[in-house]
Backbone as JSON, one array per atom type, in Angstrom:
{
  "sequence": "XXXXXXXXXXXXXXXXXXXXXXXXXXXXXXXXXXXXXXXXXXXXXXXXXXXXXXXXXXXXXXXXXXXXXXXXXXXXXXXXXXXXXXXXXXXXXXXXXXXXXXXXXXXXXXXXXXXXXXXXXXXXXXXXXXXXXXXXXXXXXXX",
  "N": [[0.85, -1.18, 0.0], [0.45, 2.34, -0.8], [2.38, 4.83, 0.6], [0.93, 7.55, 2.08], [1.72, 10.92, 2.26], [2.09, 14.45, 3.04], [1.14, 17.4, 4.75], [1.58, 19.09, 8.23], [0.33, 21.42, 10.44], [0.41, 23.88, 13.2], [-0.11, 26.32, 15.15], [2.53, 27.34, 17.47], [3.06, 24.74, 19.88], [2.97, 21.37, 19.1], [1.42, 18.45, 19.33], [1.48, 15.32, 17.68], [-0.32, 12.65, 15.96], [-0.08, 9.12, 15.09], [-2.87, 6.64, 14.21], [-2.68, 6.38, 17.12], [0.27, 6.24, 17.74], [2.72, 8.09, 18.68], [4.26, 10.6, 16.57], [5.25, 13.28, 15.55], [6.55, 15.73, 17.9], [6.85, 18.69, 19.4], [7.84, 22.16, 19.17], [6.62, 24.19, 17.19], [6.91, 27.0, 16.07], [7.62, 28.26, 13.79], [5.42, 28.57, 12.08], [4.7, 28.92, 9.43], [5.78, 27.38, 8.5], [5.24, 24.22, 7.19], [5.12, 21.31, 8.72], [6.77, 18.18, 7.63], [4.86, 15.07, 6.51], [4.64, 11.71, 6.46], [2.97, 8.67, 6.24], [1.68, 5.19, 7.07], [-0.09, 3.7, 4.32], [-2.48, 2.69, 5.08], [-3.52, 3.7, 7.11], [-5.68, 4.94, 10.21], [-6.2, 6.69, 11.46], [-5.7, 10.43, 12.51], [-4.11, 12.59, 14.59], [-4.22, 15.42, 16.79], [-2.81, 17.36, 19.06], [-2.38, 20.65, 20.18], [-0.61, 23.42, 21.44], [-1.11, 26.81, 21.67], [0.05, 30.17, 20.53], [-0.45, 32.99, 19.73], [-1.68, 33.63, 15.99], [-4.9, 31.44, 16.56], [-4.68, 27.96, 15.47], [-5.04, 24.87, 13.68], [-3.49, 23.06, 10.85], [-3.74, 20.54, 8.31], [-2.7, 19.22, 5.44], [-3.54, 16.47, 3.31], [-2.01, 13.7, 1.04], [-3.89, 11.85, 0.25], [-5.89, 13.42, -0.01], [-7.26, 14.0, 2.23], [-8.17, 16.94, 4.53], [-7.88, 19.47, 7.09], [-10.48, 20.25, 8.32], [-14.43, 20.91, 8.86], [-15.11, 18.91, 9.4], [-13.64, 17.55, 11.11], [-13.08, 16.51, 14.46], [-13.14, 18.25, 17.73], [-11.74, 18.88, 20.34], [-11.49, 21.16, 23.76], [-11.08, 19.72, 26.03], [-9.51, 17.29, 27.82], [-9.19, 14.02, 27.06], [-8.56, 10.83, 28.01], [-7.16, 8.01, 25.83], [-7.83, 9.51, 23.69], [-6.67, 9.92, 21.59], [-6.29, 7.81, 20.11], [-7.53, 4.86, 17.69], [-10.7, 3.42, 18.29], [-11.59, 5.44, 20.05], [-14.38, 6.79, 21.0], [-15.36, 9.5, 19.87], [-17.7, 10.31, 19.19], [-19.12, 12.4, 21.25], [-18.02, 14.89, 20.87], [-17.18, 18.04, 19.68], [-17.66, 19.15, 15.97], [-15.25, 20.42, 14.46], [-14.62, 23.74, 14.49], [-13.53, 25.92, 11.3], [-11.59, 28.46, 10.71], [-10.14, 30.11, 9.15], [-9.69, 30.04, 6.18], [-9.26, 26.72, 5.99], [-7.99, 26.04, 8.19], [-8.38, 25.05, 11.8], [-9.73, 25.12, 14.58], [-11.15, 25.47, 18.07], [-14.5, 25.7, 18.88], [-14.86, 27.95, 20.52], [-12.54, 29.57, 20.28], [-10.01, 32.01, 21.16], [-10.29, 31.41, 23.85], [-9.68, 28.95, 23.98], [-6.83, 27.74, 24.74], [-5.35, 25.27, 25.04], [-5.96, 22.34, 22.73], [-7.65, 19.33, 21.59], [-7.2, 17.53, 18.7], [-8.94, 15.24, 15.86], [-9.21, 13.05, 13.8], [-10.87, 10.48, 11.62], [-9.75, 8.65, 9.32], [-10.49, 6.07, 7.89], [-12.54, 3.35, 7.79], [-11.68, 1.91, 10.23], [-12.56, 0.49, 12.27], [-12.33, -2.28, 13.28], [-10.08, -2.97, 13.51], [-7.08, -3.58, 15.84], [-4.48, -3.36, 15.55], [-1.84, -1.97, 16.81], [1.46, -0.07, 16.3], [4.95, 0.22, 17.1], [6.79, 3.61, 17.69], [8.77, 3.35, 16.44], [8.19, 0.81, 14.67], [6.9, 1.73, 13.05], [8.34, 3.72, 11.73], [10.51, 1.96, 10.66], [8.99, 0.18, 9.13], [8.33, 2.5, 6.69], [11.09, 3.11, 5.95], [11.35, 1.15, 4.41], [9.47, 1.11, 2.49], [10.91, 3.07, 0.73]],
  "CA": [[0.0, 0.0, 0.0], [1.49, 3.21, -1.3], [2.22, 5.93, 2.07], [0.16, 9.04, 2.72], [2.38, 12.2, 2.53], [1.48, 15.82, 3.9], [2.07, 18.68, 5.73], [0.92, 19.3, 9.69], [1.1, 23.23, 11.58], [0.15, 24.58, 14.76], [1.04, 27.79, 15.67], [2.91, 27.07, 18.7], [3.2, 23.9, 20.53], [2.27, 20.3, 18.61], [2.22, 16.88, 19.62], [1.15, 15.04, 16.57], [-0.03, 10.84, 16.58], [-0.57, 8.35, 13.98], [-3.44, 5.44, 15.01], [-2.44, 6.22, 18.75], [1.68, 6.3, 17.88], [3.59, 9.67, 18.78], [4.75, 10.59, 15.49], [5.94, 13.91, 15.58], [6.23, 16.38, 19.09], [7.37, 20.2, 19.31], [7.26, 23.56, 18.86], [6.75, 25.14, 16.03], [7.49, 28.62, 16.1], [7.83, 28.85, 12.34], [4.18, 27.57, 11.89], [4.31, 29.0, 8.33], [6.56, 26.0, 7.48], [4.49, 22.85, 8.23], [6.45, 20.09, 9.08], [6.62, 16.56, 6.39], [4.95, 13.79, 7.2], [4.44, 10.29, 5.55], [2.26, 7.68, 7.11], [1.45, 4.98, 6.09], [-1.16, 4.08, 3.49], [-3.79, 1.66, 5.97], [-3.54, 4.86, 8.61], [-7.32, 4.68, 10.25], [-6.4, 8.37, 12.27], [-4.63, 11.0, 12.79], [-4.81, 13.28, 15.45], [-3.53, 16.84, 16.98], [-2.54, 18.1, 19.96], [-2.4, 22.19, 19.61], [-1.04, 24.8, 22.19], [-1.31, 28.01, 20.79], [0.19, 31.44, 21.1], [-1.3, 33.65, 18.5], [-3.09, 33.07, 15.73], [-4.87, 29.72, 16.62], [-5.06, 27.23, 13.88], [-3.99, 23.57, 13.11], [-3.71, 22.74, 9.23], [-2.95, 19.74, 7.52], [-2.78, 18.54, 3.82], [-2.52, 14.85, 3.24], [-1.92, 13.26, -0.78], [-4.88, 11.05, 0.13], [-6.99, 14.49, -0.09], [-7.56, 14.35, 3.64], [-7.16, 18.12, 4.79], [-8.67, 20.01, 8.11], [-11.96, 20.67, 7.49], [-15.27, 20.99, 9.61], [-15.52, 17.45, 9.74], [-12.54, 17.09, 12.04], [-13.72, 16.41, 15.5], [-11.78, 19.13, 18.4], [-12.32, 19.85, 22.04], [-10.66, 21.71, 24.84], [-10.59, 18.78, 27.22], [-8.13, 16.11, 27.65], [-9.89, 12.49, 27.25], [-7.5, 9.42, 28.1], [-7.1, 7.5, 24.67], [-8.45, 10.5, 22.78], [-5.85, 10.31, 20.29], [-5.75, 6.45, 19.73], [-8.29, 4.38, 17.2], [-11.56, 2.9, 18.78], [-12.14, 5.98, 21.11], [-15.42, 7.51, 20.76], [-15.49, 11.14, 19.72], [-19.56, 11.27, 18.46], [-19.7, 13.85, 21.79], [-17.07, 15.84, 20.33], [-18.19, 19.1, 18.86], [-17.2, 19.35, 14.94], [-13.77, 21.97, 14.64], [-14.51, 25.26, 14.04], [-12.95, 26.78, 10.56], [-10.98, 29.73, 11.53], [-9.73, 30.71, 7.76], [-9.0, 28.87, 5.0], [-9.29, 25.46, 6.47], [-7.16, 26.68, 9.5], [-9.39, 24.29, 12.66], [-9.94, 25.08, 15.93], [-12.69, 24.48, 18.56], [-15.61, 27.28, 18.34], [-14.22, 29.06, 21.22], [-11.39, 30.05, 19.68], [-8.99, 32.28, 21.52], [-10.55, 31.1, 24.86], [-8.85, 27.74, 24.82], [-5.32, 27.28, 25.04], [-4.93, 23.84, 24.44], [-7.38, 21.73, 22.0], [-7.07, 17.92, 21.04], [-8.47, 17.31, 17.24], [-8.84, 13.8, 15.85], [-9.85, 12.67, 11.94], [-10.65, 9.08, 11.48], [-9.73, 8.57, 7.79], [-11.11, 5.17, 7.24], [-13.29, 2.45, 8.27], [-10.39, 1.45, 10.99], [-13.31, 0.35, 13.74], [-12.61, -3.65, 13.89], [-8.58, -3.21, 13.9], [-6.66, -3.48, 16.83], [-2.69, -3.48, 15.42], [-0.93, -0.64, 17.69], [2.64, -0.72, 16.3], [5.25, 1.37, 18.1], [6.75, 4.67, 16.74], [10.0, 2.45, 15.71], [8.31, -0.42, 13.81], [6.3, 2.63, 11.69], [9.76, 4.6, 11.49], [11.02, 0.73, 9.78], [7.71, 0.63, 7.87], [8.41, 3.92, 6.15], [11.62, 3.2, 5.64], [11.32, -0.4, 4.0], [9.11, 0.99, 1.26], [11.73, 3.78, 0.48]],
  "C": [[0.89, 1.24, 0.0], [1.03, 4.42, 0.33], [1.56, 7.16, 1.72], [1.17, 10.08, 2.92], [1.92, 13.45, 2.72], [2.05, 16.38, 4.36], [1.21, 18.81, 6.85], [0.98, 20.76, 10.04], [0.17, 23.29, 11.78], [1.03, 25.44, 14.79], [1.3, 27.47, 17.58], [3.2, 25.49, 19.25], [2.56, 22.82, 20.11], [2.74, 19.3, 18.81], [1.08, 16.08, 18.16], [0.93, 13.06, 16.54], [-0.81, 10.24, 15.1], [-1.44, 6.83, 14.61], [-2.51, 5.21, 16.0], [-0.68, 6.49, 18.84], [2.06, 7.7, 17.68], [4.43, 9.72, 17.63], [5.68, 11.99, 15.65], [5.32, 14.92, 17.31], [7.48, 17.83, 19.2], [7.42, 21.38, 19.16], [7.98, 23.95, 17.7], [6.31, 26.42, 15.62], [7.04, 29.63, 15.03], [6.36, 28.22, 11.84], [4.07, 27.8, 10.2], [5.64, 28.06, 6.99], [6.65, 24.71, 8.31], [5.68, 21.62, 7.98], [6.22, 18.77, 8.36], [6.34, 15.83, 6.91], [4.68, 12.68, 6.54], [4.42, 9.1, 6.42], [1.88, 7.2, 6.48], [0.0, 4.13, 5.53], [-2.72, 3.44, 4.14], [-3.95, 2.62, 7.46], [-5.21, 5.03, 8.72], [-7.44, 6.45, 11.01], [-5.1, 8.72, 12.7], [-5.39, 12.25, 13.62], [-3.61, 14.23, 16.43], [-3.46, 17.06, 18.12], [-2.1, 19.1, 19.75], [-2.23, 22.8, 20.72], [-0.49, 26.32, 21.98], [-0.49, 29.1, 21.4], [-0.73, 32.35, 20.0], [-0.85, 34.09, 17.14], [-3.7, 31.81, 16.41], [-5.13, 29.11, 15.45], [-4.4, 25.75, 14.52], [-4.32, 23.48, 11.53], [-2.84, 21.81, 9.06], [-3.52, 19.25, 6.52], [-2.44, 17.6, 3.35], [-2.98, 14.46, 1.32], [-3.4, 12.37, -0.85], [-5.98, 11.78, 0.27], [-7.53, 14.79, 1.06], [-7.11, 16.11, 4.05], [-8.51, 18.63, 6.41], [-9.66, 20.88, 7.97], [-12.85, 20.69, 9.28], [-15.64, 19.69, 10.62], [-14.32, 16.56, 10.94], [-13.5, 17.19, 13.69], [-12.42, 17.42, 16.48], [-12.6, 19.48, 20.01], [-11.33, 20.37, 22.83], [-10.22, 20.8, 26.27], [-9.81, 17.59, 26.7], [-9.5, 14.86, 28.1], [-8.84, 11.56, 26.85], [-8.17, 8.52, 26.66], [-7.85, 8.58, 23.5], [-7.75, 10.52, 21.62], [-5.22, 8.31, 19.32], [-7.57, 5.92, 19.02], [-9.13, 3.71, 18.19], [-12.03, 4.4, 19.79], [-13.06, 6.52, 20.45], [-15.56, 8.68, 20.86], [-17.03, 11.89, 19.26], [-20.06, 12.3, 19.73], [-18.94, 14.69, 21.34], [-18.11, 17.02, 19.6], [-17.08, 19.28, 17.54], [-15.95, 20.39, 15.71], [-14.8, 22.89, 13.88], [-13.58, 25.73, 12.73], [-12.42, 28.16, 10.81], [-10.79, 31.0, 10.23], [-8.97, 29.65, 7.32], [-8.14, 27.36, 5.4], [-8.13, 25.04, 7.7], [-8.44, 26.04, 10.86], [-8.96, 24.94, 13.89], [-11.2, 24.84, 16.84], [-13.4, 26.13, 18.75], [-14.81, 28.41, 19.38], [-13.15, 30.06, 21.26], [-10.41, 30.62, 20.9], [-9.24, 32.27, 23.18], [-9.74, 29.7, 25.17], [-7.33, 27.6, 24.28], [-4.89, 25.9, 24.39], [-6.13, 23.2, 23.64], [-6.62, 20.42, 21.32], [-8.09, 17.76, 19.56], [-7.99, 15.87, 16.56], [-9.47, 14.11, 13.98], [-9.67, 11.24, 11.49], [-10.69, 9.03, 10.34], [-10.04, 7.09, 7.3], [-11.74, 4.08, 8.23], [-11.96, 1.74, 8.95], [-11.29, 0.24, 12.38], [-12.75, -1.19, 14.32], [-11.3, -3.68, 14.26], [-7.83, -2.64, 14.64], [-4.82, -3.6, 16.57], [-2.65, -2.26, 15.96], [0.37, -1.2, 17.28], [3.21, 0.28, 17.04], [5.54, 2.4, 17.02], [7.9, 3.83, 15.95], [9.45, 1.87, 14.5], [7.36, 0.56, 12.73], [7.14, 3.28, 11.2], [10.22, 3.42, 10.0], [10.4, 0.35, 8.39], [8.19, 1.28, 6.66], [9.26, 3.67, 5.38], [11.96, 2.08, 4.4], [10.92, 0.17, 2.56], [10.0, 2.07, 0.25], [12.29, 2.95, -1.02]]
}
């Protein structure tokens, strides 16, 4: 299966996870140069951790046409497994559009931190968790 490539940014502070694995984590400063990513092609979610200074936003643009839209799920609270496949986000409130497909949660410059999730495919029955290594090996294999 051919990998998923893209771009991620947060203005400010991003921890970044691929079906539940810590993929990328850091600040980015320079938010107007999103950071590369390539995951790969059976990825069921991907999902944001955001803490902001100003503007707020997260944006990302994946080859598999995935990009941060309305349809992204985002809240201001922290929920244990929130960022790993199977968790239930239908209380979640849609993201907020900010500008030009720029997400955050409606409240905008009231919350500080915001977790946003995007299940990109029918992932529900599969339970493989690999670590960040054996997706690092992955990656590199099909190189």
């Amino acid at each position: 299966m051919k990998n998923i490539t893209g771009e991620v940014a947060c203005r400010n502070i991003m921890v970044f996870y691929v079906d539940g694995v810590l993929y990328k984590n850091g600040n980015s400063d320079t938010w107007d140069q999103p950071a590369n990513v390539s995951i790969l092609g059976d990825t069921q979610l991907v999902a944001v951790k955001c803490t902001y200074s100003r503007p707020v936003g997260i944006k990302m643009t994946l080859s598999n046409g995935f990009e941060t839209s309305a349809e992204w799920k985002c809240t201001n609270k922290y929920h244990q497994g929130w960022n790993e496949r199977g968790f239930k986000d239908d209380t979640w409130p849609n993201a907020e559009v900010v500008k030009n497909e720029w997400i955050w949660t409606a409240r905008k410059k009231q919350d500080e931190t915001v977790y946003c999730r995007k299940v990109l495919g029918d992932g529900a029955g599969k339970t493989n968790q690999i670590t960040a290594k054996q997706h690092i090996t992955q990656i590199q294999r099909q190189k």
